[in-house]
PABAKE-995690 format. One record per residue (C-alpha): residue in three letters; z, y, x. Coordinates in steps of 0.001 Angstrom, whole numbers, padded with zeros to 6 digits, always signed. Layout:
N
alaZYX;...
# end
This chain:
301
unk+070330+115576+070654;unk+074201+115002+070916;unk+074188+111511+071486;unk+073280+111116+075371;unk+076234+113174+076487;unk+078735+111295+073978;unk+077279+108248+075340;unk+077551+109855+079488;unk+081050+110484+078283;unk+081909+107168+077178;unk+080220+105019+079150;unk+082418+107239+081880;unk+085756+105948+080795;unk+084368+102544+080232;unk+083659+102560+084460;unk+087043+104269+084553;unk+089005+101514+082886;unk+086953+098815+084034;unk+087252+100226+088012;unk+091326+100470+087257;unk+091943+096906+086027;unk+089436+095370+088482;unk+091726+097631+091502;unk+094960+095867+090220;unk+093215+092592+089976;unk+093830+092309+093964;unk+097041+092043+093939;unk+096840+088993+091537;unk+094243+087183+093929;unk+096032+087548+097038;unk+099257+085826+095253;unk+097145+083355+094021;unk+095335+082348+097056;unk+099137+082674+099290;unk+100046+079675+097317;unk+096856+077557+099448;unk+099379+078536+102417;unk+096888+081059+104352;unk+098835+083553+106292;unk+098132+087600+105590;unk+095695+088227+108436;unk+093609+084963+107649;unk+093588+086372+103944;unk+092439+090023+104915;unk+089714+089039+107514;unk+087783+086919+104693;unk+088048+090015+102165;unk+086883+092089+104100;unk+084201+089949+106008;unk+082505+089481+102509;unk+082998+093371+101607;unk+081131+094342+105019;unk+077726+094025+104720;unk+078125+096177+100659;unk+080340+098848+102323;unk+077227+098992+104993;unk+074724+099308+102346;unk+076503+101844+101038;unk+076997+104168+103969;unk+073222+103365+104898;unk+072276+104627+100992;unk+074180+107619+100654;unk+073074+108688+104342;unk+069578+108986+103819;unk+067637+111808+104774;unk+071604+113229+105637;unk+072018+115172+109122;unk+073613+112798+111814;unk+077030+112159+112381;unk+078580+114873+115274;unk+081101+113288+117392;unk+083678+114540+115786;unk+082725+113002+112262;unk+082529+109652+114083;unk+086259+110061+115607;unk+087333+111200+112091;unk+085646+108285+110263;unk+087650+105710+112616;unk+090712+107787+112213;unk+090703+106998+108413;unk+089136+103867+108340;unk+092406+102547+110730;unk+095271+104846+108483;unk+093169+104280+104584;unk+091762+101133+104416;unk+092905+098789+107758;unk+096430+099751+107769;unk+097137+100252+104695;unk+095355+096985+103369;unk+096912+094971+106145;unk+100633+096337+104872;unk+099963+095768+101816;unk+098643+092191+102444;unk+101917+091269+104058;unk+104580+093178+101480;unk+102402+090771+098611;unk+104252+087605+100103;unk+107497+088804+099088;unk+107451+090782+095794;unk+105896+090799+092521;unk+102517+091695+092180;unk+103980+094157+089310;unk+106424+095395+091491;unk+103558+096446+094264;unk+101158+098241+091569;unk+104288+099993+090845;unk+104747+101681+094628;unk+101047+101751+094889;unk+100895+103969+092291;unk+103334+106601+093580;unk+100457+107587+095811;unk+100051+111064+094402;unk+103862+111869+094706;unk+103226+111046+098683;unk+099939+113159+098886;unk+102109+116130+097450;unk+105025+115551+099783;unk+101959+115334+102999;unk+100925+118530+101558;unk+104066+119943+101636;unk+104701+118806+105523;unk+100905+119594+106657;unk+100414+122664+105169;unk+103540+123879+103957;unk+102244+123472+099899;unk+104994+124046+097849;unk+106653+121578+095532;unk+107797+123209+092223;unk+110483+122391+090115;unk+108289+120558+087273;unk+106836+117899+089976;unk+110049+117741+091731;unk+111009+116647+088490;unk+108472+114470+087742;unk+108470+112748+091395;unk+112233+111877+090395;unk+111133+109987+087112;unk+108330+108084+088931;unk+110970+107138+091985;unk+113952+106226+089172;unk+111444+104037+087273;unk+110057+102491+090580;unk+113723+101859+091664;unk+114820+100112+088127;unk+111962+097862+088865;unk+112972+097704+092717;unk+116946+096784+091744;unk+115948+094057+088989;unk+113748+092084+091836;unk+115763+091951+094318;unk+118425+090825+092156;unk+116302+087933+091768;unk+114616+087194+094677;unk+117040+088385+097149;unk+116627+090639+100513;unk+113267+089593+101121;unk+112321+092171+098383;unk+113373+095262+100687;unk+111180+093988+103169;unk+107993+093462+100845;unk+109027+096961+099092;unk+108953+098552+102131;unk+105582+097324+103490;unk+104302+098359+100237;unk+105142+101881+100411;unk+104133+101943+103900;unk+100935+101164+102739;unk+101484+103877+099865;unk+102021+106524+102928;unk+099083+105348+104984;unk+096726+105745+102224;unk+098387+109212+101662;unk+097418+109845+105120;unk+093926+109667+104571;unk+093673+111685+101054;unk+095557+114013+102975;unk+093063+114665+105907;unk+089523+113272+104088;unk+089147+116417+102760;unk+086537+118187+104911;unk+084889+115326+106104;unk+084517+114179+101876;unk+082770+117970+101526;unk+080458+117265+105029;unk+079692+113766+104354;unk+080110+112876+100561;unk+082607+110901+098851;unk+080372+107460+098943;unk+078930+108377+102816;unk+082799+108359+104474;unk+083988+105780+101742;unk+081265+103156+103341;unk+081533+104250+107110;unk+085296+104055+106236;unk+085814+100996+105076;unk+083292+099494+107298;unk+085142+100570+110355;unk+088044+099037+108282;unk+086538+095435+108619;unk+085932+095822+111701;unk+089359+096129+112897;unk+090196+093091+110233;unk+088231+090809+112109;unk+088986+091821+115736;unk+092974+091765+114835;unk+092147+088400+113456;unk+090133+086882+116929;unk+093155+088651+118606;unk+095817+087526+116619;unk+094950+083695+115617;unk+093281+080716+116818;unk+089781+079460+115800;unk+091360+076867+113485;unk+092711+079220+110822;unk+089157+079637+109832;unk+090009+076091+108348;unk+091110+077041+105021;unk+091071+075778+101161;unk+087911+076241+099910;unk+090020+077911+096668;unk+090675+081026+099544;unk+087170+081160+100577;unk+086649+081459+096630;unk+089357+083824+095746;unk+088023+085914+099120;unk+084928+086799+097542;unk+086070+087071+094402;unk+088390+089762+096001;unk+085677+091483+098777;unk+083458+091846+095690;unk+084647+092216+092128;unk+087996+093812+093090;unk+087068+095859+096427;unk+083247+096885+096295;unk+082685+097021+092536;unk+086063+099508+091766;unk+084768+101486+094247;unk+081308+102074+092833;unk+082760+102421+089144;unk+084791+104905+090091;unk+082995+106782+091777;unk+080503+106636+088680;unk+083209+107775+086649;unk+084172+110429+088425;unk+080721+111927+088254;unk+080711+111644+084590;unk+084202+112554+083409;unk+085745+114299+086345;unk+088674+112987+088832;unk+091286+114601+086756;unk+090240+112435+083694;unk+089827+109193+085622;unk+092639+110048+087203;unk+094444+109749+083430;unk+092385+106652+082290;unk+093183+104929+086085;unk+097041+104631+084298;unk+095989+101391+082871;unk+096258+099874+085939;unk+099787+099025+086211;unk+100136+097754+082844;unk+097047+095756+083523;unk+098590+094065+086588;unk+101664+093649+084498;unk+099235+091247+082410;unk+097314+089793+084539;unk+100689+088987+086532;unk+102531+087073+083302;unk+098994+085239+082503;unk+098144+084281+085974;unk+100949+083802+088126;unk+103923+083687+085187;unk+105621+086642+086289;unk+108765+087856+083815;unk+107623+090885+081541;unk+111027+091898+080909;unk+112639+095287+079589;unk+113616+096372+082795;unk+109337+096087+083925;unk+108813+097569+080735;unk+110848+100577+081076;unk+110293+100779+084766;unk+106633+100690+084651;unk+106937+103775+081391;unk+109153+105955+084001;unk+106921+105891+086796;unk+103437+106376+084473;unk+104985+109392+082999;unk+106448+111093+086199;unk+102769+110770+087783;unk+101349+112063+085322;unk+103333+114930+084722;unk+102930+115899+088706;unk+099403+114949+088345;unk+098854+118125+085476;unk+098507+121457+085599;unk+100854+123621+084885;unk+097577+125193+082357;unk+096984+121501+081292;unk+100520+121633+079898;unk+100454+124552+077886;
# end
């Protein structure tokens, strides 16, 4: 009689963990396929040409039998599709070809620090002193990582860094504002309409942007492309999602921490990245600070 919701529970932060690493995979795919020598917008049409038609099927599942989208849904969907997934993928395309792939999990993963500062802006939420706190030790790890690169690599770094956590922002953007159209439409509804929207502006800034002949790629980038549209776009989406409904957000949430560390990995096996102290104790600082501002002050006690 106990087993099935011991099992539910597990098999929840399997999906969890599983949806995490295959997320941070993307940054290791879009290094990988930058060494074939395809440019950012090249690289982002193809993922998300091959994502397209699941993101559709998605949006077409979860709105059956729902009421029709009002004109105002529709303006909100392509308002979020351009800041969540368009802009922010495209930024985060372009900061790739100049930092680490461990560098950009890192920034990425400030994202709930920015949806608390948003919330403090938009609706005048206040901070307290415990995730003030905590936002510093997420920032002070972020920037030991941040000073060690660019002692490396040089100025591109700030450049790369930047587009990164422009992305970070953008995304911010649209946690900050999904929230009523999530409770008209459902999570997986506006995540498919989203996203699909997304693509769309993908491939019109590529026919806009560059000629016909940078369709002419290394077959390895058509490879990595779906590789990246399917098991490290579509797939996360669906496992988390999964996971949510069987654990909760707040424990996915926790679970989703494996992600840097997993990129970390990923980044010495497959692109022989340093894992030095500084990543090390970097990559600790900013884990901790999130998820201190990520708790409750009740969850603490």
């Amino acid at each position: 009689m106990t087993q099935a919701p011991v099992s539910r529970f597990t098999s929840g932060l399997l999906l969890a963990a599983a949806g995490s690493i295959a997320f941070s995979g993307k940054a290791i795919i879009v290094k990988l396929a930058y060494r074939h020598g395809v440019d950012g917008v090249t690289l982002l049409m193809f993922r998300m040409l091959f994502a397209m038609p699941f993101f559709l099927a998605m949006a077409w599942w979860a709105g059956r039998g729902q009421a029709p989208l009002t004109r105002r849904d529709w303006w909100g969907v392509v308002g979020l599709g351009f800041s969540g997934y368009y802009l922010s993928s495209f930024l985060d395309f372009l900061g790739l070809q100049y930092i680490s792939a461990s560098l950009e999990r890192l920034i990425l993963y400030l994202n709930p620090t920015l949806v608390l500062v948003l919330g403090w802006v938009l609706y005048k939420r206040k901070i307290s002193y415990r995730q003030g706190l905590a936002m510093a030790v997420s920032y002070s790890g972020m920037l030991l990582v941040f000073g060690h690169e660019i002692s490396l690599e040089g100025d591109n770094v700030v450049l790369g860094a930047t587009l990164v956590f422009l992305s970070a922002a953008t995304y911010a953007v649209y946690l900050s504002y999904s929230g009523q159209l999530v409770q008209r439409l459902g999570s997986l509804r506006l995540a498919g309409l989203a996203t699909t929207v997304a693509c769309l502006l993908c491939i019109l800034q590529f026919a806009l942007l560059m000629p016909l002949s940078a369709l002419h790629v290394a077959p390895e980038v058509i490879g990595l492309s779906v590789l990246n549209a399917t098991a490290c776009t579509v797939l996360p989406v669906l496992m988390v999602m999964m996971a949510i409904e069987r654990i909760g957000a707040g424990l996915t949430s926790q679970v989703g921490m494996i992600g840097p560390m997993s990129t970390l990995i990923m980044g010495v096996l497959f692109l022989n990245e340093a894992l030095t102290v500084w990543i090390l104790a970097g990559t600790a600082l900013v884990l901790g600070g999130v998820f201190w501002v990520t708790q409750t002050p009740k969850a603490l006690k």
